[in-house]
C-alpha positions as CSV (number, residue, x, y, z in Angstrom):
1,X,10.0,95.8,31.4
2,X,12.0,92.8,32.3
3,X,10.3,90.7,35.1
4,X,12.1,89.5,38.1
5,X,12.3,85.6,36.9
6,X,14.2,86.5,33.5
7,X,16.8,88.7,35.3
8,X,17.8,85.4,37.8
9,X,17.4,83.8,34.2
10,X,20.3,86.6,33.0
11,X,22.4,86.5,35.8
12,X,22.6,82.6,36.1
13,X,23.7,82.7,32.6
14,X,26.5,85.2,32.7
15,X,27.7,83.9,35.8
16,X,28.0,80.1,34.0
17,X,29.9,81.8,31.3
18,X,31.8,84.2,33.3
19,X,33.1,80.6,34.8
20,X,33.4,78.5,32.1
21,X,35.9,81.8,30.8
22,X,37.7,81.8,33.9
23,X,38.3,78.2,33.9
24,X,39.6,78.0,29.8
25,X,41.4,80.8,31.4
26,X,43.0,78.8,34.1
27,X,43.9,75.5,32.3
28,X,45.9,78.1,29.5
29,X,48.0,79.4,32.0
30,X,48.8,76.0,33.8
31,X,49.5,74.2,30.0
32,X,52.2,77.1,29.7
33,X,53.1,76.4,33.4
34,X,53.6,72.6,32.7
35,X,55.4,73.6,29.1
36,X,57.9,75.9,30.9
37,X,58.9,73.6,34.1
38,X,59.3,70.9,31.2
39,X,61.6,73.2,29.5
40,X,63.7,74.2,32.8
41,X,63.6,70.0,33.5
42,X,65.0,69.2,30.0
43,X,67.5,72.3,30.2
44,X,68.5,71.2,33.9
45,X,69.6,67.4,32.4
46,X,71.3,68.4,29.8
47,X,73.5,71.0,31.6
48,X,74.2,67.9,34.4
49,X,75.2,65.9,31.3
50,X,77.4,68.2,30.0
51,X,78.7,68.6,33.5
52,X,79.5,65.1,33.8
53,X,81.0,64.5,30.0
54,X,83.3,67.7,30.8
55,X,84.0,66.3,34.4
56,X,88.3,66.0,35.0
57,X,88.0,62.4,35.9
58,X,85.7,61.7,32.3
59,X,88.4,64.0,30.1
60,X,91.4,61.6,31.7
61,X,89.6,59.1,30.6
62,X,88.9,60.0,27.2
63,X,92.6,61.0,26.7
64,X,93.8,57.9,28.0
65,X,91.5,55.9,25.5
66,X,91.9,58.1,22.7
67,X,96.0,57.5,23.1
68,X,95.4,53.3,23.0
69,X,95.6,52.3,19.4
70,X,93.0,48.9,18.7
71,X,91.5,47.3,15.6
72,X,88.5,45.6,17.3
73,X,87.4,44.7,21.0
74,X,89.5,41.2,21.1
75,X,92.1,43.3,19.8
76,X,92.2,45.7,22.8
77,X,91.4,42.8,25.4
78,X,94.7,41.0,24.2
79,X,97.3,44.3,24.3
80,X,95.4,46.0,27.5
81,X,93.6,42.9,29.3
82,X,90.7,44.3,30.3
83,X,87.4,42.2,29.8
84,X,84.1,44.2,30.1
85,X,83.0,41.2,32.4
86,X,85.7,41.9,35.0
87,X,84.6,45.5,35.3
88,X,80.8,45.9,34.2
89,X,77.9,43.8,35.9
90,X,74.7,43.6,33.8
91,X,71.7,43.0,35.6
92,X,68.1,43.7,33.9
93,X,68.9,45.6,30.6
94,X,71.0,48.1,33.3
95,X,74.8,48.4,34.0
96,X,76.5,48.8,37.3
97,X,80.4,49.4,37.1
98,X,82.3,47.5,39.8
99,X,85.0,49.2,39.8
């Protein structure tokens, strides 16, 4: 017959791997939590992208460059007269426009 000291013995045993299988169990289901919302975040920018790219104001734009017939930049600042440095400040590897 088992004697009282093995069945605490038994029972503290089960009970650490009854936890340590809950916890595998728990850090599982938050990697496929943290997968997921990184999924919905990428998803999310790339729809505001496309958003902004098919935008009225960005397709006027792109018509009114695509209509402008240029060779090279020095070419286009002679017949349009815009110089990126009237419109565009650079500041730290980032842009702001200006205008």
């Amino acid at each position: 017959m088992i004697q009282i000291e093995y069945l605490a013995l038994i029972l503290t045993g089960l009970g650490i791997i009854v936890s340590i299988l809950y916890y595998a169990s728990v850090l599982r289901n938050a990697n496929k939590t943290q997968q997921i919302q990184l999924e919905t975040r990428q998803a999310q920018f790339m729809s505001q992208i496309s958003n902004e790219l098919n935008s009225v104001e960005n397709r006027m734009i792109y018509f009114e460059l695509s209509a402008m017939e240029w060779t090279d930049w020095a070419d286009f600042e002679n017949k349009y007269g815009i110089r990126i440095e009237d419109t565009v400040v650079f500041m730290d590897d980032e842009f702001i426009s200006v205008n």
